[in-house]
C-alpha positions in Angstrom: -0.5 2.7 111.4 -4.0 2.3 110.7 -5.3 1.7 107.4 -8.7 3.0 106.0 -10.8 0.3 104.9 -13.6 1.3 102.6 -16.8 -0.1 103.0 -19.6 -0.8 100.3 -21.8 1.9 101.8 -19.0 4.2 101.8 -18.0 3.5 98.2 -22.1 3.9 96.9 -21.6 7.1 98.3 -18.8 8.9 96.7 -20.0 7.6 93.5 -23.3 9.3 94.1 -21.5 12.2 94.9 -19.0 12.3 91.9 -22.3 12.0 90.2 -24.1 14.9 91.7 -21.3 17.2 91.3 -21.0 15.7 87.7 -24.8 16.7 86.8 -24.7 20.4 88.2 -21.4 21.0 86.5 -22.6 22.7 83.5 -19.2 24.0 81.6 -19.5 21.5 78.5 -23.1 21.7 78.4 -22.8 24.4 75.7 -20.6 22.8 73.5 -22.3 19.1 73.6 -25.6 21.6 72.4 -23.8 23.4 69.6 -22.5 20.1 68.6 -25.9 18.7 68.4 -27.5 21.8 66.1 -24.4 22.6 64.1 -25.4 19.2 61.5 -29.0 21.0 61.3 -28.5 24.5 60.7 -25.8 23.6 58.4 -28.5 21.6 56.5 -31.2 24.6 56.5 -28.4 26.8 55.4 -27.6 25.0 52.5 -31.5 24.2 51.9 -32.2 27.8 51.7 -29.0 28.6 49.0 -30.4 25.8 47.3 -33.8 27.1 47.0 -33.0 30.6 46.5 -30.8 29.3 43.6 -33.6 27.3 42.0 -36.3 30.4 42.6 -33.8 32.4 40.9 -33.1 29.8 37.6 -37.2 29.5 38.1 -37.7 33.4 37.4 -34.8 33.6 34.4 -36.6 30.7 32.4 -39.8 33.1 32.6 -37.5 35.7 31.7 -36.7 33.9 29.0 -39.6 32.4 27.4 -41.4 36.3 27.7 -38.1 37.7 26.0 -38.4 34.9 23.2 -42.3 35.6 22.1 -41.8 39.4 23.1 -39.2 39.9 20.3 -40.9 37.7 17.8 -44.4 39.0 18.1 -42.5 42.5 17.3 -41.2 41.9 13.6 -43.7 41.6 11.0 -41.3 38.6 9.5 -38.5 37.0 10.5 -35.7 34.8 9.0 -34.0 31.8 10.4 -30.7 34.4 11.3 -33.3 36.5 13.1 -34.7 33.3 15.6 -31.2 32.5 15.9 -30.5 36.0 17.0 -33.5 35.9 19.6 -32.6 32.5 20.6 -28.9 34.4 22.0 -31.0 37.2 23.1 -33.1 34.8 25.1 -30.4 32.9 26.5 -27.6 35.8 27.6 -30.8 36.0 30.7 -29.6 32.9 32.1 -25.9 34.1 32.9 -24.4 33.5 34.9 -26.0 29.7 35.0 -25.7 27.6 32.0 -27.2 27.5 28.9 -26.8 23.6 28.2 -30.0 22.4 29.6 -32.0 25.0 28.0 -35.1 24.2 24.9 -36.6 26.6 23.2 -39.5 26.3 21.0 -40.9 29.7 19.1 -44.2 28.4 17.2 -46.3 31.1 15.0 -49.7 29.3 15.5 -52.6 30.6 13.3 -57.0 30.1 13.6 -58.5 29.6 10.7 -62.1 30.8 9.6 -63.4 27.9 11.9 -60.9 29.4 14.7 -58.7 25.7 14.4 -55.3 26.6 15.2 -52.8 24.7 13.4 -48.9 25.7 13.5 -47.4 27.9 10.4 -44.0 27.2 11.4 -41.9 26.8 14.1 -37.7 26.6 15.3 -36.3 25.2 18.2 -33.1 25.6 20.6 -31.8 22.5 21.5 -35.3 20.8 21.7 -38.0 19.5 18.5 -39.8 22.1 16.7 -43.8 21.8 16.5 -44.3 19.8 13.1 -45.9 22.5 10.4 -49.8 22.1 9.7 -50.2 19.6 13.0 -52.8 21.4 15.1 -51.9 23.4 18.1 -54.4 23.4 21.2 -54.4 27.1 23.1 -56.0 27.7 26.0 -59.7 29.3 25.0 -60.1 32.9 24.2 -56.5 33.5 22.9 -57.4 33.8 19.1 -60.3 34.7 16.9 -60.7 33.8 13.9 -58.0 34.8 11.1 -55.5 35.3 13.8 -52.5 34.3 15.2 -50.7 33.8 18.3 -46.8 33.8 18.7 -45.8 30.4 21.2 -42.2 30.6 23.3 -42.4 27.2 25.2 -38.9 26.8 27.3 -37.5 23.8 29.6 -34.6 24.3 31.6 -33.3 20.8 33.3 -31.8 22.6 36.8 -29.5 20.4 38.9 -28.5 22.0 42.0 -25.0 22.2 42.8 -25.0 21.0 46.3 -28.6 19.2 46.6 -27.7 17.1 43.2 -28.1 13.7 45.7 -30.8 14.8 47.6 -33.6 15.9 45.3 -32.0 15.2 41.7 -32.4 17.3 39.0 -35.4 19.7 38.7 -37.4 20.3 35.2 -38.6 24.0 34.9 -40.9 25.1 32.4 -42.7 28.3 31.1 -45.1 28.8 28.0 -45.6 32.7 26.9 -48.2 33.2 24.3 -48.6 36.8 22.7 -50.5 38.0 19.9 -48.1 39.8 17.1 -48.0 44.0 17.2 -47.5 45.1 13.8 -48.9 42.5 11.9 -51.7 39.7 11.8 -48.8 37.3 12.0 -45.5 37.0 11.9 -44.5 35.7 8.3 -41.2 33.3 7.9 -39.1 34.2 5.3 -36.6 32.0 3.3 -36.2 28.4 4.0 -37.1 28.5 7.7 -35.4 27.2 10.6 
């Protein structure tokens, strides 16, 4: 009975064949790729419902604040009922997102003969009015003198659902000015907000 004796140079050379045969099998290659991209496009898809999410939130607070001075530069006088009232109005917009992080502040600002604006009064959502008589800086060309300008500034604090630990939470905000349509300015009535 003979026996087989391998050799060193014999040994080298299966290995190097068991690796050649090794690097042209391709079966696995597939999976080992998908398993290598599936971490990244998950990542881009959630980055993009992320986004999308926040460009939608983005476009409801303008919604919001243009809805707020839209219905306030229509009445001719309003009471604290009726800025609560648009403050609802305002805020049904956001649904289906919620309303928690949201400020509004409505501000009737006023020139005088000198065209200095000053604030006649003002009410808030969940945020600080403007103080009455404190001057009010507009950008230039809104008012003339003896005129007014109706103010909605709006804040919305958005926290993504998913992205929370990534980017934090993201402060949106929107200021619509408009001049008042029936009237030189919109008159409060009764005790204010």
């Amino acid at each position: 009975m003979t026996r087989k004796s391998f050799t060193g140079h014999a040994m080298v050379s299966r290995i190097q064949r068991a690796l050649r045969n090794l690097a042209q099998d391709t079966r696995g290659m597939s999976a080992v790729e998908f398993a290598l991209i599936l971490p990244i496009m998950i990542t881009m898809y959630i980055g993009a419902v992320e986004f999308s999410d926040a460009l939608t939130v983005n476009r409801r607070v303008t919604a919001v604040a243009s809805t707020a001075a839209d219905l306030t530069a229509q009445a001719e006088q309003v009471t604290s009922g009726d800025v609560s009232d648009i403050f609802s109005a305002a805020t049904s917009i956001l649904a289906p997102y919620s309303t928690t992080p949201i400020s509004i502040v409505l501000t009737s600002v006023v020139a005088d003969g000198q065209n200095a604006t000053t604030v006649e009064w003002s009410c808030s959502l969940q945020g600080a009015p403007r103080l009455q008589g404190a001057p009010f800086e507009l950008p230039a060309g809104l008012t003339q003198p003896f005129s007014s300008i109706v103010v909605a500034e709006v804040t919305y604090n958005y926290s993504p659902p998913l992205g929370k630990m990534i980017v934090g939470n993201i402060n949106m905000s929107e200021t619509f000015y408009l001049r008042p349509r029936r009237s030189l300015k919109v008159e409060m009535q009764g005790a204010g907000c």
